[in-house]
N, C-alpha and C positions, 0 to 999 in steps of 0.2 A: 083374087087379090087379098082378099078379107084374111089366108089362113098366111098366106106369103108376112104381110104383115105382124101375124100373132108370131107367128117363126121367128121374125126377126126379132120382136119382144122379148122374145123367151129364151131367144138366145145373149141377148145385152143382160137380163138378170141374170142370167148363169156366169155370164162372165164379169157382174160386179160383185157375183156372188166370191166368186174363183180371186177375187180383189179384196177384201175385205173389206165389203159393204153388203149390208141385210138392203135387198132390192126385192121389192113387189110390184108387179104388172096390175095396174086397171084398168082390166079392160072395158070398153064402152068408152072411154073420155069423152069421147065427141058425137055420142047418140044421145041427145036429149034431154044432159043429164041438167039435174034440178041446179048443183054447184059444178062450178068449174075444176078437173082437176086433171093431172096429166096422166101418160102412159104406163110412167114408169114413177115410182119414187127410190128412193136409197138415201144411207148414209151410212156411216161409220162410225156416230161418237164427235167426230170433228168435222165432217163437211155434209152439207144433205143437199141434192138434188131434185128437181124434178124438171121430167125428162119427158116430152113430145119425141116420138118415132115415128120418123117417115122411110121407105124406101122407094129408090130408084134407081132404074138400068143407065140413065145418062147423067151429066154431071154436074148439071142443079137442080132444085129443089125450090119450091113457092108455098110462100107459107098466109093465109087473109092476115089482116088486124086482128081480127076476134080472134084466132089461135094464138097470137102472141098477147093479147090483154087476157086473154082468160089462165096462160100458164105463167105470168107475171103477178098475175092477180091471187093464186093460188100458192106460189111460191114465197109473195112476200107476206101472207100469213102464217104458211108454215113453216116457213124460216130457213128457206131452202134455197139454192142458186138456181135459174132456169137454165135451163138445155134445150138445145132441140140437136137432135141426133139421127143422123142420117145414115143411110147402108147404102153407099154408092158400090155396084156391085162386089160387094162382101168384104170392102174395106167401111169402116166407122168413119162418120166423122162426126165432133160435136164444135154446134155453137152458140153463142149467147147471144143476146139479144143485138148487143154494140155489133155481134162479127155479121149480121146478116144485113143487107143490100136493100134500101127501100125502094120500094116500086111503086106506080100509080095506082094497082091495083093491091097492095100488099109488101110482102118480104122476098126475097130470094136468095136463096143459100147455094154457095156453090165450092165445091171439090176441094180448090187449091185455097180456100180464105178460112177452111175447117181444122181444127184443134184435131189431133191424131187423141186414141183415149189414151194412151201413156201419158199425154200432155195433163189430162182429165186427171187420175186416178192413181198413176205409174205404173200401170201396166206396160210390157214391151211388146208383145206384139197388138198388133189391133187391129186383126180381120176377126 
């Protein structure tokens, strides 16, 4: 699961790279670390993100409180828009904080309420 994950990583930086944004993978965000910080960072000059990736074979996504306070936390220091960005089988989809679904136990994101990355970036395709 671990490398399916880094895959996915490494494939959204190449393709904000392929966008005209300087995007770098950190990996580890959610091992231990001392600060909070996301997946993925990027910008462009005029917009900077940071980006939580998940992937899944069906078509939501659950996300605790603490993954969303800690890249909200980190993002409104580095002056960035939060994302969390999902590879529902090998289509993208991003969302912010407002577009995810509260639960008792957390967030849940799901397929048809996600931002295509054209929407994100303007990119036109988005697998």
């Amino acid at each position: 699961m671990y490398s399916r994950g880094r895959n996915s990583e490494v494939s959204l930086v190449k393709k904000l790279w392929e966008n005209g944004y300087a995007a770098l993978r950190m990996p580890a965000s959610g091992r231990g670390q001392l600060f909070p910080h996301p997946d993925i960072v990027a910008g462009n000059g005029k917009n900077y993100f940071g980006i939580e990736v998940k992937i899944r074979a069906d078509e939501r996504c659950y996300f605790k409180d603490e993954e969303i306070i800690k890249l909200k936390e980190f993002c409104k220091i580095f002056g960035a828009t939060p994302y969390f960005a999902v590879r529902f089988v090998r289509r993208w989809r991003f969302f912010e904080v407002n577009d995810l679904e509260k639960t008792p136990t957390g967030y849940r994101a799901s397929f048809e309420k996600g931002k295509e990355f054209s929407r994100i970036i303007g990119e036109e395709n988005d697998r």
